[in-house]
MIBA-689580 format. One record per residue (C-alpha): x, y, z; residue in three letters. Coordinates in steps of 0.1 Angstrom, whole numbers, padded with zeros to 4 digits, always signed. Example, Ala and Ser with C-alpha at 12.3 -4.5 7.8 and 13.67 -1.06 7.14 Angstrom:
# MIBA-689580
+0123-0045+0078ALA/+0137-0011+0071SER/
This chain:
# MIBA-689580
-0223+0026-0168UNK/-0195+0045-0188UNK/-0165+0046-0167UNK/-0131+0066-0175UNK/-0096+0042-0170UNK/-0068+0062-0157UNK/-0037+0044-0162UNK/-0002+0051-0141UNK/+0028+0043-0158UNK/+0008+0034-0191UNK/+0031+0035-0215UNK/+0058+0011-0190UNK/+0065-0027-0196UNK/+0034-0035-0179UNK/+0014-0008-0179UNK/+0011-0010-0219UNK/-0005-0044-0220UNK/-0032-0029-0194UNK/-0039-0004-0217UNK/-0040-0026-0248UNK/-0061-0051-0226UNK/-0086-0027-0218UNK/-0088-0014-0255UNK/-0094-0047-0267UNK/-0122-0052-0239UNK/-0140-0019-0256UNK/-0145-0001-0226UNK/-0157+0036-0228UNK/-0122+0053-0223UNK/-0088+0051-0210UNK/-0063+0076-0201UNK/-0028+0073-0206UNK/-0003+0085-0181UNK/+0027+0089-0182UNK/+0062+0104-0174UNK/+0075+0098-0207UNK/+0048+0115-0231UNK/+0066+0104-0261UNK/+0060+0071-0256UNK/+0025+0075-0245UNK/+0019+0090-0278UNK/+0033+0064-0295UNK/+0013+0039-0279UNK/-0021+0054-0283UNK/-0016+0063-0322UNK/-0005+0022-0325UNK/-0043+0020-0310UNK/-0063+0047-0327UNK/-0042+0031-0359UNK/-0056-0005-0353UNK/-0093+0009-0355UNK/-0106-0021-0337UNK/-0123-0010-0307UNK/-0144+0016-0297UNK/-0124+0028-0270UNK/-0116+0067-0270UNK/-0080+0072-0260UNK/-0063+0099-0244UNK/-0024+0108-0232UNK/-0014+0129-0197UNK/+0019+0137-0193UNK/+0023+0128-0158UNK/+0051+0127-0128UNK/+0033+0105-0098UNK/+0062+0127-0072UNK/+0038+0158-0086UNK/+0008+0154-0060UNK/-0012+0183-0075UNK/-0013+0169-0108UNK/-0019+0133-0099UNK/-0051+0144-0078UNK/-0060+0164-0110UNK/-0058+0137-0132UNK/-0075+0113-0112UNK/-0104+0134-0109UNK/-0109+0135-0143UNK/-0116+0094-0141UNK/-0138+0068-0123UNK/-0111+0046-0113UNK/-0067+0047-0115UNK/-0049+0019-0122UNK/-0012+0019-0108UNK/+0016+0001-0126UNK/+0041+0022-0115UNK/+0068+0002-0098UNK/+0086-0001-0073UNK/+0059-0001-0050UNK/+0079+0001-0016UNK/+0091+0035-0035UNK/+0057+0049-0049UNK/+0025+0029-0032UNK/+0017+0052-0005UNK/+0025+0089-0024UNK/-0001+0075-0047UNK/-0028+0064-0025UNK/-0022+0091-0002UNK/-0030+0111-0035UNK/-0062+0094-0042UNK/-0078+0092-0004UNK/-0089+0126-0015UNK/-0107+0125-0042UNK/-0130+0091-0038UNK/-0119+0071-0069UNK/-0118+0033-0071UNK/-0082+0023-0071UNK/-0061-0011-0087UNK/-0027-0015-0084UNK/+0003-0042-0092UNK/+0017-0037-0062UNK/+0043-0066-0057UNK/+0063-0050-0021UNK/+0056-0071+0011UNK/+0062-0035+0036UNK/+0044-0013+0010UNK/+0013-0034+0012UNK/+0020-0034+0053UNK/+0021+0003+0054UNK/-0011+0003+0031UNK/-0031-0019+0054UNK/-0021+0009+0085UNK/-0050+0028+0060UNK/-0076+0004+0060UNK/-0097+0025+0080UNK/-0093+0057+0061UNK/-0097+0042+0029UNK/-0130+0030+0039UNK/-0139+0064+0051UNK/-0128+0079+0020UNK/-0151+0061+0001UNK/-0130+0047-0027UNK/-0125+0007-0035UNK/-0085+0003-0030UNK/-0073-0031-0048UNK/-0042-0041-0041UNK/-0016-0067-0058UNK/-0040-0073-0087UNK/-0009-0088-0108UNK/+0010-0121-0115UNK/+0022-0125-0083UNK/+0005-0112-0061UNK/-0029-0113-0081UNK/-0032-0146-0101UNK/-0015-0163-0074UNK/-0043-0152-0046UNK/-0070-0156-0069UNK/-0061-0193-0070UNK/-0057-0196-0038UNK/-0091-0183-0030UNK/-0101-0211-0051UNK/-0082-0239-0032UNK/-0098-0227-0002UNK/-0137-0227-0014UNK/-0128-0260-0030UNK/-0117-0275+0004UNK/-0141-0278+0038UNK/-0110-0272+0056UNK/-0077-0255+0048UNK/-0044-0254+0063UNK/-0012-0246+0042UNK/-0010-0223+0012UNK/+0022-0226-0006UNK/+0031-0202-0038UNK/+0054-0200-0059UNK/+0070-0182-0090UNK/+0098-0181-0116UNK/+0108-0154-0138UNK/+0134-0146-0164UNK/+0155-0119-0175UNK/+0145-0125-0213UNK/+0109-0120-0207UNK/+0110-0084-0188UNK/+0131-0050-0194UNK/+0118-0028-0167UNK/+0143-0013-0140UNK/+0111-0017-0115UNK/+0110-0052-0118UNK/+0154-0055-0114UNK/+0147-0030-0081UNK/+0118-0055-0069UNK/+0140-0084-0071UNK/+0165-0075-0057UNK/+0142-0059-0027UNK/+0124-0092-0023UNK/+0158-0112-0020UNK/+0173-0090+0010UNK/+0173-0094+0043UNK/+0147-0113+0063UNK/+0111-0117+0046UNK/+0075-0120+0058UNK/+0062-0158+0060UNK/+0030-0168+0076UNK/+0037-0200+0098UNK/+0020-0215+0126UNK/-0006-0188+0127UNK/+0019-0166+0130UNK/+0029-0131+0106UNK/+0071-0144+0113UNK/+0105-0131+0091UNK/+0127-0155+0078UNK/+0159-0150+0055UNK/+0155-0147+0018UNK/+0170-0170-0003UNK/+0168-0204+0014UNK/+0142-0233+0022UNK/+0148-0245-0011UNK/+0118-0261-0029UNK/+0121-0282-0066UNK/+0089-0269-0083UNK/+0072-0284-0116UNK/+0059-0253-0139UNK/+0040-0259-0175UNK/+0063-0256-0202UNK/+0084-0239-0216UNK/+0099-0237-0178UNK/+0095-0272-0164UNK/+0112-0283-0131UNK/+0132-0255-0110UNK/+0144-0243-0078UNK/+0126-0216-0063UNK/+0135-0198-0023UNK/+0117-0177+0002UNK/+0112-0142-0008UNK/+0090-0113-0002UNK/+0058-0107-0013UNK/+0028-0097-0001UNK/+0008-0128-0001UNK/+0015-0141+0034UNK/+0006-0108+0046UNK/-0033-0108+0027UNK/-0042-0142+0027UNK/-0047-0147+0060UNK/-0066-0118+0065UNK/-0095-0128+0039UNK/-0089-0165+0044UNK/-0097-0174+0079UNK/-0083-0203+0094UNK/-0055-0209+0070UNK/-0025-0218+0095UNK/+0007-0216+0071UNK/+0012-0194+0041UNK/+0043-0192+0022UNK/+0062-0181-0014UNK/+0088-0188-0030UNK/+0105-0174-0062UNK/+0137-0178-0087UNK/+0151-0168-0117UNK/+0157-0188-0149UNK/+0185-0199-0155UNK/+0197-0210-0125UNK/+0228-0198-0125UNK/+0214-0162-0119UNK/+0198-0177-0082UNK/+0235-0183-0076UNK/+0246-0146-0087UNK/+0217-0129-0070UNK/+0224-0146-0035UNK/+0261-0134-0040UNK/+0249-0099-0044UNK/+0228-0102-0016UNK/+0253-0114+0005UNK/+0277-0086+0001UNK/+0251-0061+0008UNK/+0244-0053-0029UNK/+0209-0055-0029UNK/+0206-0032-0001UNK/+0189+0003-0003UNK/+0219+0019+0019UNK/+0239+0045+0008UNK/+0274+0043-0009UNK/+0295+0073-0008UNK/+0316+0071-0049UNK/+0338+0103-0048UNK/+0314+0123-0029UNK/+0282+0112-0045UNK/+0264+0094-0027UNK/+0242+0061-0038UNK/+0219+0034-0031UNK/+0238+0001-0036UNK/+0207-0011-0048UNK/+0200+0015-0073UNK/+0234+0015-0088UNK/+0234-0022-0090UNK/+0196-0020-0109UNK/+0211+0007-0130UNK/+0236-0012-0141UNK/+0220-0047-0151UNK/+0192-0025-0172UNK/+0218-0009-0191UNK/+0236-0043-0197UNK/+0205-0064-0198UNK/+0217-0084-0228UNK/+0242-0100-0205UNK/+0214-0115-0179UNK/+0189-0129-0208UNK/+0210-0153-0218UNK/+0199-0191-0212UNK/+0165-0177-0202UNK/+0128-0186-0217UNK/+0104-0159-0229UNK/+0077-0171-0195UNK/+0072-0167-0163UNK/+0047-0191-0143UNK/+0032-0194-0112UNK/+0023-0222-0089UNK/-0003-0225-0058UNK/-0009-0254-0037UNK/-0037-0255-0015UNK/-0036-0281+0014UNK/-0066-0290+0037UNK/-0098-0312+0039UNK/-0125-0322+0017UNK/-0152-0344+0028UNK/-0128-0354+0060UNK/-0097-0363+0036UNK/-0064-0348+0031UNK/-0065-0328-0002UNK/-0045-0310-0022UNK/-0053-0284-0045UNK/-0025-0274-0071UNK/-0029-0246-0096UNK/-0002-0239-0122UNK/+0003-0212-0149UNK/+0027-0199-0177UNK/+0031-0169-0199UNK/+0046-0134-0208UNK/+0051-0115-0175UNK/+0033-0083-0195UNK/+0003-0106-0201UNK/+0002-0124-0167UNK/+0004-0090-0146UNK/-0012-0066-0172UNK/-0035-0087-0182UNK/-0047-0097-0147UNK/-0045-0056-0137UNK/-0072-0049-0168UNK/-0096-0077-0159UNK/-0097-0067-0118UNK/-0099-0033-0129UNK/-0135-0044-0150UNK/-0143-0063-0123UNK/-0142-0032-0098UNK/-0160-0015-0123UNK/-0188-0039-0132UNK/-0195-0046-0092UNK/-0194-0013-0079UNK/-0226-0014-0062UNK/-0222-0045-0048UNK/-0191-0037-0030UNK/-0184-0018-0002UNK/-0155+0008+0002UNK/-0128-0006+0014UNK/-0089-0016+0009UNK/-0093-0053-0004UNK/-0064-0079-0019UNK/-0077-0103-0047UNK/-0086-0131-0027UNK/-0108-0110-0008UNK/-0130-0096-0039UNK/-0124-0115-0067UNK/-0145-0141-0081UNK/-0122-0172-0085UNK/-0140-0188-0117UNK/-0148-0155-0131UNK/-0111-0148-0133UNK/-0096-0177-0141UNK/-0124-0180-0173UNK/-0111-0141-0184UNK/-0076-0153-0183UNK/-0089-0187-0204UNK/-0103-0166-0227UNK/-0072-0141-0232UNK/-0052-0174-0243UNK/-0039-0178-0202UNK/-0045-0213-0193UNK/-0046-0221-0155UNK/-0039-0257-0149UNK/-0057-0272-0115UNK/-0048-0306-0100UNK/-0069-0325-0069UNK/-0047-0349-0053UNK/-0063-0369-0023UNK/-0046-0388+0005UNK/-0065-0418+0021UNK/-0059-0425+0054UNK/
């Protein structure tokens, strides 16, 4: 089956290594979009230069605010996928776009109330005929794939605990400055006791062990859509939580600074009469003076899932534990659920689904082995 790749944001931090991903996978075509044409230009003659794939590659100068156009675009493709961040900003103009014209959908989508205003559309998006993937990234994506395989692994499972660590000297893009500072404000969605329950951001410290180069960190509650999916397509889990932090630590101890003072907050500031997000002016200004923040930091960013529950009446656990470029983690992952969606179509339904809820756990994991991305999985049993 030949199928067209429309790609949002394709030429962006993350949306490149989708693109470069799926050219390298030799699929039939894929469609670069992109507000910033120059760069999409760029990108695909680096591709069509390399001659090593038989990939035709195209370039759409794009604005996702421009509904007409987007709808346009995606008609002209079999499936969209959606790196344009930040999600609680941009999620719902673009699948609102796409309801209408019955394409398969993938998105990065990293915003705990985006992805709860999505699911409000589970019933449309079913009706519309399209497959909506959601959170097909690093975190979420990776991160609920492995959960998913905690869970199959164990007869019984209880707790789900994730977390993550990034650094300022393995990303550039202002979309991932806004969603950290999003994620870190206010009180975020945990899933405890059975329970969908907000906490505050930034505390219930955990000391977490990633693969090198990141070894042994602090990570805190923040918000990410994880709690909110994985009890949905994992029944019976009772407790689902994440955690996150930033490398080096001294930049957990500046961001809950900002936080407190209201910083991180999307409220308007009135400067002289123009008015401004505090958020957006703060996002602004580490991008422009990004230099500053990568300083002590590692080129990685991990992820790690433990899975708690039963197996053959014992107490298990179930860790899994990954590290690499953010681009390659989230891109990477975005490319191969994309295929996956693609490869399957018949075999599933229309519907609005997160990665636990569609993707094959060894499947995925042996696509990421394959792209150099190891996933490292741990059984630890406790007799009574």
């Amino acid at each position: 089956m030949c199928a067209r790749y429309l790609i949002l944001g394709g030429a962006g931090d993350m949306g490149n290594a989708v693109v470069k991903d799926l050219y390298s996978s030799n699929v039939d075509e894929v469609m670069i979009a992109d507000i910033n044409k120059d760069a999409a230009d760029k990108l695909a003659s680096e591709l069509r230069s390399a001659g090593s794939s038989s990939t035709k590659i195209s370039v759409i100068k794009l604005d996702i605010n421009d509904e007409k156009a987007l709808i346009d675009a995606a008609k002209d493709s079999d499936i969209v996928i959606n790196t344009v961040g930040p999600f609680y900003k941009y999620e719902k103009i673009v699948i609102g776009a796409l309801m209408k014209v019955e394409r398969d959908y993938v998105d990065i989508n990293d915003d705990y109330d985006a992805t709860l205003e999505i699911l409000k559309l589970s019933d449309a998006i079913r009706g519309s005929g399209s497959r909506v993937l959601i959170g097909m990234g690093w975190t979420p994506g990776i991160t609920n794939v492995c959960a998913r395989a905690g869970y199959e692994y164990l007869d019984e499972t209880d707790e789900i605990n994730i977390a993550w660590i990034g650094s300022a000297t393995d990303a550039r893009g202002l979309a991932v400055i806004l969603h950290t500072f999003h994620a870190v404000t206010g009180n975020v969605p945990m899933y405890l006791d059975g329970e969908l329950t907000y906490v505050p951001a930034l505390q219930s410290k955990m000391t977490v062990e990633f693969p090198e180069p990141i070894g042994k960190v602090d990570v805190y509650y923040t918000g990410h859509p994880e709690p909110i999916t994985i009890p949905r397509f994992l029944k019976g889990v009772r407790n689902v939580t994440i955690r996150g932090g930033l490398v080096p630590d001294w930049q957990n101890t500046l961001l809950r600074q900002l936080a407190i003072i209201g910083l991180t907050e999307d409220k308007e500031v009135d400067v002289h009469g123009v008015k401004i997000s505090a958020r957006e002016f703060l996002a602004h200004f580490v991008h422009q003076t990004y230099e500053q923040f990568r300083s002590g930091g590692v080129e990685a960013s991990g992820f790690w899932v433990e899975v708690e529950g039963k197996r053959n009446g014992v107490l298990t656990i179930v860790r899994y534990s990954g590290a690499d470029r953010m681009y390659k983690l989230t891109g990477w992952s975005a490319s191969i659920g994309a295929q996956y969606l693609v490869k399957n179509r018949g075999n599933i339904s229309p519907g609005l689904y997160a990665p636990e809820g569609v993707i094959e756990p060894t499947w995925f994991i042996n696509e990421l082995k394959r792209r150099g991305i190891r996933v490292r999985r741990e059984v630890i049993t406790v007799e009574d």
